[in-house]
Structures are given as C-alpha cells and as structure tokens.
C-alpha positions as CSV (number, residue, x, y, z in Angstrom):
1,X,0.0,0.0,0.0
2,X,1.4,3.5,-0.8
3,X,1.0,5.8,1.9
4,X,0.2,9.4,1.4
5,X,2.2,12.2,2.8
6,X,0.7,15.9,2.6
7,X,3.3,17.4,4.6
8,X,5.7,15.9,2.0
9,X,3.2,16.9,-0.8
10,X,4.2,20.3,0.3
11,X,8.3,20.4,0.5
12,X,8.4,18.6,-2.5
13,X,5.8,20.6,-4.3
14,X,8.1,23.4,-3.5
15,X,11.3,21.2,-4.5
16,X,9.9,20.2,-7.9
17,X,10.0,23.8,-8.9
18,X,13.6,24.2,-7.8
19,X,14.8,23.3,-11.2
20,X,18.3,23.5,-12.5
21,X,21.8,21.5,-14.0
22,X,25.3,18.9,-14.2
23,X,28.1,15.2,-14.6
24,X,30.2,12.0,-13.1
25,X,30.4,8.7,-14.6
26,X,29.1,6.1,-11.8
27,X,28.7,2.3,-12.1
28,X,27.4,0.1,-9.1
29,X,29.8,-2.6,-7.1
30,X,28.8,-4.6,-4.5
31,X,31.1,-5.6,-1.3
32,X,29.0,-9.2,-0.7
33,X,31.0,-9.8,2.3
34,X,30.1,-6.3,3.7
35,X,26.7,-6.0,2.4
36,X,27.6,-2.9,1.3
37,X,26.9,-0.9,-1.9
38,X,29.7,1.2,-3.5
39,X,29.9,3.9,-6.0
40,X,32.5,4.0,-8.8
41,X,31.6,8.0,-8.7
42,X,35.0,10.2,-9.1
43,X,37.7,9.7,-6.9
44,X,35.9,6.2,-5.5
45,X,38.0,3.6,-7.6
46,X,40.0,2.8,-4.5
47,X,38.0,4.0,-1.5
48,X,37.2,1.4,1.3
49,X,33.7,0.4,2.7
50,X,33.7,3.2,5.2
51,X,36.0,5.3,6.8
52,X,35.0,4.3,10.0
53,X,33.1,1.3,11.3
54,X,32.8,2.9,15.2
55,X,28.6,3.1,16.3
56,X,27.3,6.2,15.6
57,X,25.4,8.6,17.4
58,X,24.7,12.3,16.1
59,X,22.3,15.1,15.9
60,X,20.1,15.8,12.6
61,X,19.7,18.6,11.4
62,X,16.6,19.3,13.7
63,X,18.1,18.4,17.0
64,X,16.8,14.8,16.9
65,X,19.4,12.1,17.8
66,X,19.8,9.7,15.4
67,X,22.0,6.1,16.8
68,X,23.0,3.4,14.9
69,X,25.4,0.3,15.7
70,X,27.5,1.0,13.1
71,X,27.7,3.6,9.9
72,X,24.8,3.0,7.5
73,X,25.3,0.8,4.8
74,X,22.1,0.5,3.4
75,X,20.1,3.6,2.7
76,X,17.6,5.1,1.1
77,X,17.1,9.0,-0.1
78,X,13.9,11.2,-0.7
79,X,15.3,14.2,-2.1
80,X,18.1,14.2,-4.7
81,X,20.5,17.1,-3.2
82,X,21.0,14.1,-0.9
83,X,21.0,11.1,-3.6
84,X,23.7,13.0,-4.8
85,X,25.7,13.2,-1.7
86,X,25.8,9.9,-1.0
87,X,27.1,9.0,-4.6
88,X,29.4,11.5,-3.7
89,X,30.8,9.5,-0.7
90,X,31.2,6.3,-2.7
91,X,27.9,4.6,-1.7
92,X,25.2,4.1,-3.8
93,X,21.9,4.1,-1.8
94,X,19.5,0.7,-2.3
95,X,16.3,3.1,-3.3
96,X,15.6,6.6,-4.2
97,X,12.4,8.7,-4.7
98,X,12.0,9.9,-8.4
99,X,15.1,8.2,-9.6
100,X,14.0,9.2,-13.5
101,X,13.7,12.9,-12.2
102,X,17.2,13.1,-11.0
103,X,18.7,11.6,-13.3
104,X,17.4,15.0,-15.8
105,X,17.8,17.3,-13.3
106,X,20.8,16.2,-11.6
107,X,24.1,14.3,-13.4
108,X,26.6,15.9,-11.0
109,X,26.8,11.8,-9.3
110,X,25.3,9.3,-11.9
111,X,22.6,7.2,-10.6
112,X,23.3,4.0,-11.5
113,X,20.1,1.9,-13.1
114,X,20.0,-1.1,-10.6
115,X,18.8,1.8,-7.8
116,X,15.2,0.9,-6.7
117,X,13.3,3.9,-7.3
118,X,10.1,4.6,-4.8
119,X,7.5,6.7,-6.5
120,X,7.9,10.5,-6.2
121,X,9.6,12.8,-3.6
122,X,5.7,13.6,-2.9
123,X,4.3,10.8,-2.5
124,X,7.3,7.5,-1.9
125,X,5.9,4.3,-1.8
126,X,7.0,2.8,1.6
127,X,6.3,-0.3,1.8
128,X,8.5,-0.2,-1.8
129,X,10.8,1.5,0.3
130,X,11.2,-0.9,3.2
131,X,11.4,-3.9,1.2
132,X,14.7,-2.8,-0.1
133,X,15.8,-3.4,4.3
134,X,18.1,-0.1,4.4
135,X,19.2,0.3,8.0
136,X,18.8,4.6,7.7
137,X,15.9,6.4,5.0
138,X,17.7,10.3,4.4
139,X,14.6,13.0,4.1
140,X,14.2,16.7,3.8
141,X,12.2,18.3,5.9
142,X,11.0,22.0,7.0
143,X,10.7,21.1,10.9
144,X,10.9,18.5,13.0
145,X,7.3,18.1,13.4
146,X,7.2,17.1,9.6
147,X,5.0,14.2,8.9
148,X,7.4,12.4,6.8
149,X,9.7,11.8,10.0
150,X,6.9,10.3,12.1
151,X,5.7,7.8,9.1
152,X,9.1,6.5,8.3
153,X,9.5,6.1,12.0
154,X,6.9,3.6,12.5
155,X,8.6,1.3,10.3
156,X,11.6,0.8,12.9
157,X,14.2,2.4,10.8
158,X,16.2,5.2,11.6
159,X,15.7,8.7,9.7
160,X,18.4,11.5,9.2
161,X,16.3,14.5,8.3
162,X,18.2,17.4,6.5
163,X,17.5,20.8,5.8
164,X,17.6,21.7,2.2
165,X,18.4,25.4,2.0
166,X,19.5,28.2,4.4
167,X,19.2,31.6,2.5
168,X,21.9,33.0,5.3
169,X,24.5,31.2,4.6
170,X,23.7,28.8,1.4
171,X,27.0,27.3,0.5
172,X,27.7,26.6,4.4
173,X,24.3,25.1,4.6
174,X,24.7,22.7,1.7
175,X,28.5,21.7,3.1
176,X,26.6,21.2,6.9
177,X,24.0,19.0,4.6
178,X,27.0,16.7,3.4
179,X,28.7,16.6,6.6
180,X,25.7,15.3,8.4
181,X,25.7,12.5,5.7
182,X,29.1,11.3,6.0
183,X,28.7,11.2,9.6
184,X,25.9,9.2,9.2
185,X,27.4,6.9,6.7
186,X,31.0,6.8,8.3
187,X,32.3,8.4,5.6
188,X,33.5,11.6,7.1
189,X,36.9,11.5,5.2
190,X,36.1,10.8,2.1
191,X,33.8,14.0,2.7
192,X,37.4,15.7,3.3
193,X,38.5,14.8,0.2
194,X,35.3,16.2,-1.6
195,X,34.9,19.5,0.3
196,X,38.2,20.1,-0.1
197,X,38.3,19.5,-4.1
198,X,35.2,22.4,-4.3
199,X,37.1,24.7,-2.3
200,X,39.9,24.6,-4.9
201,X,37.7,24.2,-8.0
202,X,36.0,27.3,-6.8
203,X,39.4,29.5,-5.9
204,X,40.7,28.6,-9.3
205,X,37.9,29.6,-11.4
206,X,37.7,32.8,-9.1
207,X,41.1,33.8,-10.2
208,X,40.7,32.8,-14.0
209,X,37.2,34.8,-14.1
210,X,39.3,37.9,-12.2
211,X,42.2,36.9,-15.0
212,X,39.4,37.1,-17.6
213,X,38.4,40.9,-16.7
214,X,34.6,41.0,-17.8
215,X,33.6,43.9,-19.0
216,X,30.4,43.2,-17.0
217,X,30.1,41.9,-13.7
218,X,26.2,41.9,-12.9
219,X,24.4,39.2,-13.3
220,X,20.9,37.9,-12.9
221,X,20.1,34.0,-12.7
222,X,17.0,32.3,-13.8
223,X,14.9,30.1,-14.7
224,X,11.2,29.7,-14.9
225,X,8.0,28.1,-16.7
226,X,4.9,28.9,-18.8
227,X,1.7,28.3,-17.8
228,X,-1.5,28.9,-20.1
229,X,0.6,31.3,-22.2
230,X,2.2,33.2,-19.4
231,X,5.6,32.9,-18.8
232,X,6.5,33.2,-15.3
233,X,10.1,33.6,-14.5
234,X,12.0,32.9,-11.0
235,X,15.3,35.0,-10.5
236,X,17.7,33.7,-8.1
237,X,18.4,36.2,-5.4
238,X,20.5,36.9,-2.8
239,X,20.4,33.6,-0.3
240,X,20.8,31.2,-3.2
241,X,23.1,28.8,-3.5
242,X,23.6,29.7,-7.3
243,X,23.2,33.8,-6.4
244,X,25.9,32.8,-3.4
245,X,28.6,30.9,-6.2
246,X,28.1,33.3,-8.4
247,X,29.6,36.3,-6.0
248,X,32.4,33.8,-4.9
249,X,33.6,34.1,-8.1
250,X,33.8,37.9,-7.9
251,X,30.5,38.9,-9.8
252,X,27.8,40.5,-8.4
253,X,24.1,39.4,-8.3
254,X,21.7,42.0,-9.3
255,X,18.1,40.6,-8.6
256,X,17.2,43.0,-5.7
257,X,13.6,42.2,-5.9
258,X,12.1,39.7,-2.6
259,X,13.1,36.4,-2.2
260,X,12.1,33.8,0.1
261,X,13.9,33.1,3.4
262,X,15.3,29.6,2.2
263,X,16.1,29.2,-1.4
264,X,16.6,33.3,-2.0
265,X,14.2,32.6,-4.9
266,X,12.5,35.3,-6.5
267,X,9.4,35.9,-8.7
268,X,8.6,37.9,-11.7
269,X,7.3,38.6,-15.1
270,X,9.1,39.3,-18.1
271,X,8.4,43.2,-17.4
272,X,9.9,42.8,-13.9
273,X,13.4,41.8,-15.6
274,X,13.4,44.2,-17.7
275,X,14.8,46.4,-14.3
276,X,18.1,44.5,-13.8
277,X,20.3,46.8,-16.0
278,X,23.1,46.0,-17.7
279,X,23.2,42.6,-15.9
280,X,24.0,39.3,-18.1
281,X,21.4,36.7,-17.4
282,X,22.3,33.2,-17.2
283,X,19.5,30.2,-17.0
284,X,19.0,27.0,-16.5
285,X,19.7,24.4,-19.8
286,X,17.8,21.5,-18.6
287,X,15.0,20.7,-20.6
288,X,11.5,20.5,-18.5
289,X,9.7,17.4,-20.5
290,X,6.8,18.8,-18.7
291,X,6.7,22.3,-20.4
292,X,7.7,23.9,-23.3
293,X,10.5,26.4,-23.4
294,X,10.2,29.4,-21.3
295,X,13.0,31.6,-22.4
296,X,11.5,30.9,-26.5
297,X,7.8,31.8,-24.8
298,X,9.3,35.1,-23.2
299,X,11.4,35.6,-26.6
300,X,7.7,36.2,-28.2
301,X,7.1,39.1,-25.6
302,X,8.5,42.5,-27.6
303,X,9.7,43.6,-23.6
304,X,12.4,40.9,-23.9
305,X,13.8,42.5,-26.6
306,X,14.2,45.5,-24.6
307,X,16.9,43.6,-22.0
308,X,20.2,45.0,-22.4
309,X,21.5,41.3,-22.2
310,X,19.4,40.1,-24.9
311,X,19.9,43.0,-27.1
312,X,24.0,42.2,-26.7
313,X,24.2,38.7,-26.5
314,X,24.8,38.1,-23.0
315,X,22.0,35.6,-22.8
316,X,23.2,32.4,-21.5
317,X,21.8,28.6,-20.3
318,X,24.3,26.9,-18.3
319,X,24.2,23.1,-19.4
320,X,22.0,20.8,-19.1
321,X,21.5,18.8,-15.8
322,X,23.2,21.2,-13.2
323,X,20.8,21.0,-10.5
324,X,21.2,24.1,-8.7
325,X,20.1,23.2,-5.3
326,X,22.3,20.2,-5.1
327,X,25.8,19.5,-3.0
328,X,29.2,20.3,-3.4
329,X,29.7,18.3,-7.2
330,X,26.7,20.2,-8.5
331,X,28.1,23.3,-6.5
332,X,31.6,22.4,-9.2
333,X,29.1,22.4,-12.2
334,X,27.7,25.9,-11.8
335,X,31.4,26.7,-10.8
336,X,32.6,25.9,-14.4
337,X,29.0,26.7,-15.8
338,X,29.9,31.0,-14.8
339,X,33.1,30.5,-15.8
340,X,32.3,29.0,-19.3
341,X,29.7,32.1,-19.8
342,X,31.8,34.6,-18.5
343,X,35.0,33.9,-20.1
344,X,33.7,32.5,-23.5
C-alpha cells in the first residue's frame, strides 16, 4: 500500500519547482561480504567500505538524535540534493524517490540503473521503500514536526532528516548537509576529500574569471515556466546557493527584488526583468519534459527585446543537468557553468 504524505506533498511541491543543471560517470559494485553498496563516482575507484566502522550517534539537522550500531550501509534518499551526496561518498543508496527525475535534473553523481526507485519525492511508496531493508531512509524536511519523519519512523528504521536550503548562509548550509551525511554513513573522510576539491575548484575559477576581466560583472540568474501562455520567471536572489557561487567568483548578483527566506528565490514577469540593467542573465539548460521552453515563450514578448542582455548577447543557459540546489559536485558544475559564460 502506498501511503500518502501531505506534509511531504508540500516540500516537495516546493522542491519540484527548484529546477536547475550537471556530470560524473558512476557504475554500481557490490562488497557481498560487507553488504555494502559502493559507488564508482569520481575519486571512488580505491575507497574502502567506510571510513570508519565505530557506532554512531549524532544530531540531525533538527536536533533529533539519530543512533545506529555501526555507519549506514544501506540507505535510502527522498530528495536528490542528498541522492547526490551519497554518490558522492562512494555509496550508492538501495532506493531513491524519483530516480528518472534526478537523473534530468541532476548528473553531477550518476545514478546507477539497478537503484530501486520509490515513487515520487511527494508521495514514496514505503512499503517499496522498506522492502529494499536499508538500515537509515535520508529525508528533507521543513521542521521536525514534519510528517514524513513520524511515518518513516513507525517502520523501525532510523531517519536522518536534513535541511535543504538556508538563504543566510547557502554554501555553508549545503556543506553542513553533506557533513551530516558522512557522519551518518562513516564516511566523514572521504567527505574531506570532496569538500576540499570544491574549495579549490572554486578559488581557481575565481582567479581565472578575475584573469578574464569582464567587462560586466552583474548578473541575474533564472529560470522559470509557462503556464496557459504566461511565462513566469524565477530569479535567483541573494540567499541562493547559485546567487551565493556566483559572488564567490567575484561577480555581483543583481536581482534586488524579494526572495524567500530559504532558497533566496524570487518571482517575476518578463516586465519585472526588464529592471536588472546592464546585468548578463544566465538560466537554466535543462530541458522541463513537462513544459515547453520558457525563455522561446518570453522571446515572443517585444519587452524581452528590450533587456540590455538580450539585445548584446549576454543571454546564456548553463548546461544541461546542473541541479542548482544540489551539493558540493553540483556546487563544481555551476562553478565551471559562470566560468564557461563569462570567459567564452
């Protein structure tokens, strides 16, 4: 029986419309004596099991404890910021929720095909869930009344609920995010190792975009979707984790407009962007299979013409598959995504 989860209905409502881009080659092994399931993602050719094998105790994301006898081997993920991070850690989780939709959204960490997948991040199907025996389920969640933490609970297993955006402090929020995994998965140096391979991807492509001197520095990220004709477009403000890369890398992000206290994500029209100036606009490449295109749609609308950026070119979609509310591989992607825009 599938079990229906409003509270869940809601986050993920909210997630589904987080769209955005990215890419890793990953193939499935499995460690039979172990029971353990690695990832052949980047940098996992030669990684052990776990980095530890010590019980684990530790505190989620919303103050609940969370003890297991040893680091989970066996997990499964509703939300694919956190699919991605543990493909990133060189485990490959027994089920997902929406494995088809990460795999568009999100090819920072390939999801190899033998993953069960659960139904979608609104509505998993856990009995589908629990028959895959994963000894930890990984869940986002808004507080820690959510009803997805009490359901999974009454199944026996241990949850590790996450929080999936923190307008303050974006980039720290989705490095806490990955910590909180490895921790959980005993995998807290192989989180070293990936944490510390952003923090260098991203000083190097901050000195080659200084190196590159653009002649403008503004910048307005987007993307958006067209319903009944409208086109309704969502610029990513200050508090997002793209907005937040983006001035890392010595640009500056010029959506002033209101954004929301988690994601920094804006709303607007196709007259509201005319008011960004002489700000380049960047947007998501991935292709929605569930809407047409709404950068051609706004392209119909003589205002768009009027954009400084559009009249001079400065119009660009970062690749396909960078899903901009992912961890630290997808955090790469967008890395190389500005720099590729900005320097080409």
């Amino acid at each position: 029986m599938t079990k229906r989860l409003p509270a869940l209905a809601v986050l993920s409502a909210l997630a589904l419309a987080l769209a955005g881009c990215g890419t890793t080659q990953v193939a499935a092994s499995t460690d039979t004596d172990a029971g353990t399931v690695t990832s052949a993602s980047a940098g996992c050719a030669d990684d052990s099991t776990t980095s530890s094998t010590d019980p684990v105790e530790l505190t989620d994301a919303f103050g609940r404890t969370v003890s297991l006898d040893e680091p989970a081997q066996k997990v499964a993920v509703l939300e694919w910021q956190q699919i991605e991070d543990v493909l990133s850690l060189c485990l490959t989780p027994v089920a997902v929720a929406d494995a088809d939709g990460y795999r568009t959204w999100d090819t920072a960490e390939v999801l190899p095909d033998s993953v069960e997948s659960v139904g979608t991040r609104q509505e998993p199907n856990l009995d589908a869930l629990f028959a895959t025996e994963p000894d930890l389920v990984i869940v986002e969640a808004y507080t820690r009344d959510d009803a997805i933490i009490a359901q999974l609970e009454e199944y026996g297993v241990p949850v590790l609920a996450t929080i999936g955006a923190n307008a303050e402090d974006p980039i720290a929020q989705m490095l806490d995010t990955f910590d909180l995994i490895a921790e959980a998965t005993g995998r807290t140096e192989r989180a070293e190792v990936v944490k510390d391979e952003f923090e260098q991807h991203l000083a190097d492509a901050k000195a080659e975009v200084a190196d590159a001197q653009p002649e403008v520095t503004d910048f307005v990220y987007f993307d958006g979707w067209v319903d009944g004709g409208n086109v309704s477009l969502r610029p990513f403000g200050q508090g997002s984790l793209v907005g937040e890369i983006g001035e890392e890398l010595g640009l500056t992000n010029a959506w002033t407009g209101e954004v929301d206290p988690a994601y920094g994500l804006g709303q607007t029209d196709i007259e509201g962007m005319t008011t960004i100036g002489d700000a380049s606009l960047f947007y998501t490449g991935t292709v929605d299979p569930d809407s047409e295109s709404f950068v051609d749609a706004a392209a119909e609308n003589p205002a768009w013409a009027s954009i400084p950026a559009v009249q001079d070119g400065r119009l660009a979609a970062f690749p396909g598959g960078i899903w901009t509310f992912g961890g630290p591989r997808s955090a790469q992607q967008i890395v190389d995504a500005y720099v590729a825009a900005i320097t080409q």
